[in-house]
Gaussian input, Z-matrix of N, CA and C with variables (Angstrom, degrees):
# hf/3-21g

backbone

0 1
 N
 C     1     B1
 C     2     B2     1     A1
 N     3     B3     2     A2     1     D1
 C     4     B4     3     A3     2     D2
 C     5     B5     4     A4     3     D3
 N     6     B6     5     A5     4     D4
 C     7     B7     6     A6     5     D5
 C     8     B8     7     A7     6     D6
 N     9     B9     8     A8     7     D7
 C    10    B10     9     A9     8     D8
 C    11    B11    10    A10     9     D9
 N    12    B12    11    A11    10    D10
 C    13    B13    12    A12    11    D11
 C    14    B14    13    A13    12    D12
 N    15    B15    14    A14    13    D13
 C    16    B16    15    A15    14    D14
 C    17    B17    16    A16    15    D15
 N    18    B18    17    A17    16    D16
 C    19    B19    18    A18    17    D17
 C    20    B20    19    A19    18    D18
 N    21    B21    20    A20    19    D19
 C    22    B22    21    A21    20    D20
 C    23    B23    22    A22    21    D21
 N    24    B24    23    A23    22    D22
 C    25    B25    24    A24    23    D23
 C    26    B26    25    A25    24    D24
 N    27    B27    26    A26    25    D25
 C    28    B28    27    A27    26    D26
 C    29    B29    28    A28    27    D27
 N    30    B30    29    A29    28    D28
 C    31    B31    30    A30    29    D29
 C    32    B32    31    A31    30    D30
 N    33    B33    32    A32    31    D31
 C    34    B34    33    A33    32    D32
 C    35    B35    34    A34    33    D33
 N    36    B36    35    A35    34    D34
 C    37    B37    36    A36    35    D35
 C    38    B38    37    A37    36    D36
 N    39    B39    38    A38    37    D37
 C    40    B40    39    A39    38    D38
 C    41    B41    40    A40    39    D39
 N    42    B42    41    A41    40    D40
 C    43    B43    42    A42    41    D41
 C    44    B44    43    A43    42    D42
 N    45    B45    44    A44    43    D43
 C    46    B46    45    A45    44    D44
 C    47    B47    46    A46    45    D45
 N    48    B48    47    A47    46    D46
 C    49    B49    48    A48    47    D47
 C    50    B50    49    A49    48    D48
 N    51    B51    50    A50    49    D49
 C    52    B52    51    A51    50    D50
 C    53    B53    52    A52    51    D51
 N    54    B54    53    A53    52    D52
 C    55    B55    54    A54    53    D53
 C    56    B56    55    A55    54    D54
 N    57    B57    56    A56    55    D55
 C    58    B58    57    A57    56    D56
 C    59    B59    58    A58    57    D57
 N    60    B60    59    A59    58    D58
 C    61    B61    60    A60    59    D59
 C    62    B62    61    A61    60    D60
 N    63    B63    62    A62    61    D61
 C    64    B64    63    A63    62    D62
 C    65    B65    64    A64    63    D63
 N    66    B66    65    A65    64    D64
 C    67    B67    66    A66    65    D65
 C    68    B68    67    A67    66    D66
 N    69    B69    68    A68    67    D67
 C    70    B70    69    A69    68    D68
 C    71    B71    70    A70    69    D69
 N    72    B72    71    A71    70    D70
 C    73    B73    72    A72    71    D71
 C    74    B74    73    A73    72    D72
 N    75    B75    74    A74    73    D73
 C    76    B76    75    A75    74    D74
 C    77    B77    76    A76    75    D75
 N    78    B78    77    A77    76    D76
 C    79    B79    78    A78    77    D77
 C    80    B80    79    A79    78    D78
 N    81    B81    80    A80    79    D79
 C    82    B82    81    A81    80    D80
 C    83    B83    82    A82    81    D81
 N    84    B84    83    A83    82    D82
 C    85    B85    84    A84    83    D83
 C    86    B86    85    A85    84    D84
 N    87    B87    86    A86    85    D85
 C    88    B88    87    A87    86    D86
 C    89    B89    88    A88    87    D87
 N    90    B90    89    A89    88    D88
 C    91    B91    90    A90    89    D89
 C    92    B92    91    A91    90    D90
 N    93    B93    92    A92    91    D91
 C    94    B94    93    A93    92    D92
 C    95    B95    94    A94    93    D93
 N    96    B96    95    A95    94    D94
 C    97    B97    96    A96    95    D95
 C    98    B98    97    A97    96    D96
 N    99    B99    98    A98    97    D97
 C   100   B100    99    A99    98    D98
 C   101   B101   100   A100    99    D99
 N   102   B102   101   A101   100   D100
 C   103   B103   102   A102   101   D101
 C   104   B104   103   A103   102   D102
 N   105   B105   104   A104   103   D103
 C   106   B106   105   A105   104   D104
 C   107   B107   106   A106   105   D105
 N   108   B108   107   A107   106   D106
 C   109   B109   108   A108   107   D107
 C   110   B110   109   A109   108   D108
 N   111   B111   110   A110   109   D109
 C   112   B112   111   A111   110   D110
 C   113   B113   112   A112   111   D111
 N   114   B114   113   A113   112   D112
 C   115   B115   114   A114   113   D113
 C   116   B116   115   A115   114   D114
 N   117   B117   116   A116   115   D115
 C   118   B118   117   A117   116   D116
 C   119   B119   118   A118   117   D117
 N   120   B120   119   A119   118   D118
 C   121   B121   120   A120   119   D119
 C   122   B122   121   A121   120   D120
 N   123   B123   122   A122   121   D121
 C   124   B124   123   A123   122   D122
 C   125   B125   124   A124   123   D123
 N   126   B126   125   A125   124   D124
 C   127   B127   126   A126   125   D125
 C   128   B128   127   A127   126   D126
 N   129   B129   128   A128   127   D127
 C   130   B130   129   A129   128   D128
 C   131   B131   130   A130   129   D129
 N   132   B132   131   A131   130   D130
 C   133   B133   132   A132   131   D131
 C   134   B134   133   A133   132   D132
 N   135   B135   134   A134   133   D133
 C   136   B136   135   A135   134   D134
 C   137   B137   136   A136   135   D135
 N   138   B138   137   A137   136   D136
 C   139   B139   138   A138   137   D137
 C   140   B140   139   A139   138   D138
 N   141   B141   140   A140   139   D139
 C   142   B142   141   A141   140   D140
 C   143   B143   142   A142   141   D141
 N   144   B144   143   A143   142   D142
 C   145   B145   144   A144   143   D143
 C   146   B146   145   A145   144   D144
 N   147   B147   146   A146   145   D145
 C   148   B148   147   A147   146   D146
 C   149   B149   148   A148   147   D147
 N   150   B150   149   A149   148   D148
 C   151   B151   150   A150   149   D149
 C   152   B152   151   A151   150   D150
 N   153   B153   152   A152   151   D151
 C   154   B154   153   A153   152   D152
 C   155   B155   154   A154   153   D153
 N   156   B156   155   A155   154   D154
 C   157   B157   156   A156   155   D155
 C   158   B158   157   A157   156   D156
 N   159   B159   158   A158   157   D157
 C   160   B160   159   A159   158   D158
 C   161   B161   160   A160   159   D159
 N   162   B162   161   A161   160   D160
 C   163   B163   162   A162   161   D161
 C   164   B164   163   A163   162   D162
 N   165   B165   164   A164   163   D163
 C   166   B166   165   A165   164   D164
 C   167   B167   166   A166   165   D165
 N   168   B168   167   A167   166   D166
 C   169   B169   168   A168   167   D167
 C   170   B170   169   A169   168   D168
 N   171   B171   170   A170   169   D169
 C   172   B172   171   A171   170   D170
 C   173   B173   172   A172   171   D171
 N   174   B174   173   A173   172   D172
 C   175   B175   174   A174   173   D173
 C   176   B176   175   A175   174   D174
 N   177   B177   176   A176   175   D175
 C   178   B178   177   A177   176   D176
 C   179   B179   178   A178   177   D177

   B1=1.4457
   B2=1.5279
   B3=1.3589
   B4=1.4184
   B5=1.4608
   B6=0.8680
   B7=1.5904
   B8=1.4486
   B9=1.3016
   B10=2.0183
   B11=1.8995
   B12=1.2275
   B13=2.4780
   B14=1.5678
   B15=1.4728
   B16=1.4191
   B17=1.3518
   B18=1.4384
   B19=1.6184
   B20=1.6977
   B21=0.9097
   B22=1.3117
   B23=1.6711
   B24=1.4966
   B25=0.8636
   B26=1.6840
   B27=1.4069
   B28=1.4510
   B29=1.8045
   B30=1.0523
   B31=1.8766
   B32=1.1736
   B33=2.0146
   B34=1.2198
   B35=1.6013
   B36=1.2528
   B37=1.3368
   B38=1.7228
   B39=1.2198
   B40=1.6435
   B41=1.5519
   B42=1.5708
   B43=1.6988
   B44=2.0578
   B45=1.2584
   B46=1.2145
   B47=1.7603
   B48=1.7195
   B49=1.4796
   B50=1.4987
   B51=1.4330
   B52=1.3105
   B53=1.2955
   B54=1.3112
   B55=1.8653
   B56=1.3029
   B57=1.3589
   B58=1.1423
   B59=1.5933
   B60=1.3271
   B61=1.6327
   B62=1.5594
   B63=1.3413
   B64=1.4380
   B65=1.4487
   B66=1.4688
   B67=1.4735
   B68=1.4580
   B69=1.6465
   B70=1.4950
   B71=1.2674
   B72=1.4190
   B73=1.4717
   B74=1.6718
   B75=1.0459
   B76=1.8512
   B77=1.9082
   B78=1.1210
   B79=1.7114
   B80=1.8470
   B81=1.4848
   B82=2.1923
   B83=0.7484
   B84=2.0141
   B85=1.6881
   B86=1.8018
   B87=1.2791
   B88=1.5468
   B89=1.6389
   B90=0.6465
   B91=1.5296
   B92=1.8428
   B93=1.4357
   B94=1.3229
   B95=1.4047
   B96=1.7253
   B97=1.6665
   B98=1.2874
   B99=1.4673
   B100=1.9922
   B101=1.4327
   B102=1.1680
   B103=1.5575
   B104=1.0621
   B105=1.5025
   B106=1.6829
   B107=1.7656
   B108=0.9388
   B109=1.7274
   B110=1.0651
   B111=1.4471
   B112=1.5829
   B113=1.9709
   B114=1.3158
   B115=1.6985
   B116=1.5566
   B117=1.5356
   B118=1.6146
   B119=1.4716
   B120=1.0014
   B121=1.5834
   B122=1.3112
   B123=1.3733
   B124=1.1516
   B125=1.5767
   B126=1.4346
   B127=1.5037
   B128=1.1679
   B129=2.2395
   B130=0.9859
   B131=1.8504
   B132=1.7636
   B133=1.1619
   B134=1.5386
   B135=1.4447
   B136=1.1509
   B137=1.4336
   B138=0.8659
   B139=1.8374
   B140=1.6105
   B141=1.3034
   B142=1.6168
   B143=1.5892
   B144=1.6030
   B145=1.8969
   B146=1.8935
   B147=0.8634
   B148=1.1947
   B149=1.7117
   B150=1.8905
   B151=1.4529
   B152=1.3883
   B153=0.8510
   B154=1.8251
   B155=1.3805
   B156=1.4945
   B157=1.6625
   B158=1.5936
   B159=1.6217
   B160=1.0554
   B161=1.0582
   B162=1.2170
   B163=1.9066
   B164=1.8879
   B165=0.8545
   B166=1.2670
   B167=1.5031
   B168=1.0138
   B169=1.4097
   B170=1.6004
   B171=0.9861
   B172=1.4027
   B173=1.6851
   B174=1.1855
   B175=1.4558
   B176=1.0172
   B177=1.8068
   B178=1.5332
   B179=1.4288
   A1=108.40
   A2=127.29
   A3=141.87
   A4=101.71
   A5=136.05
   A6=133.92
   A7=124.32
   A8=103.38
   A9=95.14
   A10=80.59
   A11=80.20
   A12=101.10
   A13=89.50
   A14=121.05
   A15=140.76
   A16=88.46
   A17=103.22
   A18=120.41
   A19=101.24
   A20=129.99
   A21=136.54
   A22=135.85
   A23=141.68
   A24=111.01
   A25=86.33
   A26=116.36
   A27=119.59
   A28=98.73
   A29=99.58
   A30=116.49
   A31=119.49
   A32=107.51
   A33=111.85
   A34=132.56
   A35=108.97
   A36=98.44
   A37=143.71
   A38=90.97
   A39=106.07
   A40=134.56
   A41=82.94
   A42=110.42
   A43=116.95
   A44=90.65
   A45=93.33
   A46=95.92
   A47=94.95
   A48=130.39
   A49=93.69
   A50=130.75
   A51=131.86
   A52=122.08
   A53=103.36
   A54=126.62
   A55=103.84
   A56=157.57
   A57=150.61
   A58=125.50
   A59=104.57
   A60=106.33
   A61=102.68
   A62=109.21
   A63=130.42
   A64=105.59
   A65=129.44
   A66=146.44
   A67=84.36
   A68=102.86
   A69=118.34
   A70=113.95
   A71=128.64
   A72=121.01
   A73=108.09
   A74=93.08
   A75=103.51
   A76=78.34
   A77=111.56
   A78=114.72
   A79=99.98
   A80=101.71
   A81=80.18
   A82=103.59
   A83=131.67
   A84=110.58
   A85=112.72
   A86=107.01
   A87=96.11
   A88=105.53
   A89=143.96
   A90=150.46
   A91=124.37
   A92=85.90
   A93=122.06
   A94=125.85
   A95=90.32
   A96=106.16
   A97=115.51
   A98=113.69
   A99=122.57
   A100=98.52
   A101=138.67
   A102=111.62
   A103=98.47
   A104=129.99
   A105=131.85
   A106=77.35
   A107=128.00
   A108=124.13
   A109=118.65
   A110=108.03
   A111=110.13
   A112=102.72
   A113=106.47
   A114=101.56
   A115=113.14
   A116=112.39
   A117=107.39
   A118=104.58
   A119=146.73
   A120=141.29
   A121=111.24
   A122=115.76
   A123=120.08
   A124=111.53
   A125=124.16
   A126=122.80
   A127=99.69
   A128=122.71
   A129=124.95
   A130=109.32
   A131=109.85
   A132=118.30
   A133=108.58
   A134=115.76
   A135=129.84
   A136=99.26
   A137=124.89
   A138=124.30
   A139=125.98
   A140=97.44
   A141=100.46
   A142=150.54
   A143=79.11
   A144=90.27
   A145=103.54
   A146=125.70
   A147=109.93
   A148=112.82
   A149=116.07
   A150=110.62
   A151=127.86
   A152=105.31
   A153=133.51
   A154=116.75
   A155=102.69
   A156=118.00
   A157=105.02
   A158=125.31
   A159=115.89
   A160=118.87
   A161=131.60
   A162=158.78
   A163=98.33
   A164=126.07
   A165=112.87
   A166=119.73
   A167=125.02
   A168=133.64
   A169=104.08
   A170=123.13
   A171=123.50
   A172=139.55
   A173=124.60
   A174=120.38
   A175=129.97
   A176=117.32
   A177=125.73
   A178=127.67
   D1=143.99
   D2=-166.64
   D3=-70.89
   D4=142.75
   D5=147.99
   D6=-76.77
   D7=124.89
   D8=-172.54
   D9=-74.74
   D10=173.64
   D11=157.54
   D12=-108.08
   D13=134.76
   D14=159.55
   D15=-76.91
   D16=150.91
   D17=165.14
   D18=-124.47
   D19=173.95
   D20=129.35
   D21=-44.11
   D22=-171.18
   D23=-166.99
   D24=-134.68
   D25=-22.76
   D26=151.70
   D27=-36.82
   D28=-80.62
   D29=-158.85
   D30=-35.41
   D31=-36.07
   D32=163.01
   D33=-97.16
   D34=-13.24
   D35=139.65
   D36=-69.16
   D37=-28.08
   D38=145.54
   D39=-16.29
   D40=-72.38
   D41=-179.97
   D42=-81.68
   D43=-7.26
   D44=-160.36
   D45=-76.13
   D46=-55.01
   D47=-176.44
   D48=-47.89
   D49=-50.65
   D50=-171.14
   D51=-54.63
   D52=-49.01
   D53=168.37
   D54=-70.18
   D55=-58.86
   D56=134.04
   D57=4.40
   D58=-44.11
   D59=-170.78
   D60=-130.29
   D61=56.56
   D62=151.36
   D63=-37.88
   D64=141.27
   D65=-171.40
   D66=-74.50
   D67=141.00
   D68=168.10
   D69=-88.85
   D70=176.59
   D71=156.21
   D72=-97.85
   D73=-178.26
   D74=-148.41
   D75=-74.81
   D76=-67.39
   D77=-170.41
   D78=-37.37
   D79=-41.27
   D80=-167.51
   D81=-85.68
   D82=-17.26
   D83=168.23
   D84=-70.25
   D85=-25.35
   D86=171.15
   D87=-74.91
   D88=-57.87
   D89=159.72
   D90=-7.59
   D91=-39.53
   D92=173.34
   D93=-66.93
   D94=-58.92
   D95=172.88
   D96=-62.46
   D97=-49.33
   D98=178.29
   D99=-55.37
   D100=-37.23
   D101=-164.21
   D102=-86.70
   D103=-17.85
   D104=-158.70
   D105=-84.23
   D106=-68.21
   D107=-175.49
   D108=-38.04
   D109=-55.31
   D110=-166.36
   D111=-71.12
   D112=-12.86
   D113=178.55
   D114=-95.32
   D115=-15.90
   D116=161.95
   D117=-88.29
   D118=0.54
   D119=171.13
   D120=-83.59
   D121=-30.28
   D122=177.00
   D123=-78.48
   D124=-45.51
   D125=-171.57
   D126=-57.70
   D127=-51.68
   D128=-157.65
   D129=-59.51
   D130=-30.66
   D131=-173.01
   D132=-56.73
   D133=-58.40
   D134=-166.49
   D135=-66.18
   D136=-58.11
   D137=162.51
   D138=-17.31
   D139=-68.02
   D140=147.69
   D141=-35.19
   D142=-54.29
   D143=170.93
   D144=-89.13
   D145=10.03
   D146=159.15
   D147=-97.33
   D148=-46.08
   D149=141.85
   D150=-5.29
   D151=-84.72
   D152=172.96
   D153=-27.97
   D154=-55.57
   D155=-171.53
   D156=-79.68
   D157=-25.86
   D158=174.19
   D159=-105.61
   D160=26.06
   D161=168.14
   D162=-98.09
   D163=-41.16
   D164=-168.33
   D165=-82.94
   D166=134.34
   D167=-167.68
   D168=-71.80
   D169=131.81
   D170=160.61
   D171=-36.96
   D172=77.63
   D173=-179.69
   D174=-40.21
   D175=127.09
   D176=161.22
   D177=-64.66

């Protein structure tokens, strides 16, 4: 019968994380960053107009 190698469970989460976080190319980490921006511009936007809407006094 074969012998497995035991690892640890650090070690293989380790390796797992490693294979997981394959090097990007330069364009999808920028790619990356713009959508991460363009999706806090948007919360911050909407944030505002709700600000806004409860700043305004009620019209006669």
């Amino acid at each position: 019968m074969a012998e497995t190698t035991k690892i640890s469970v650090e070690k293989a989460l380790n390796q797992v994380r490693k294979a997981d976080a394959a090097p990007k190319s330069k364009s999808t980490r920028r790619d990356e960053e713009m959508e991460a921006l363009d999706e806090e511009t948007r919360r911050m936007r909407a944030q505002r107009l709700r600000l806004e809407r409860r700043q305004k006094p009620p019209s006669s």
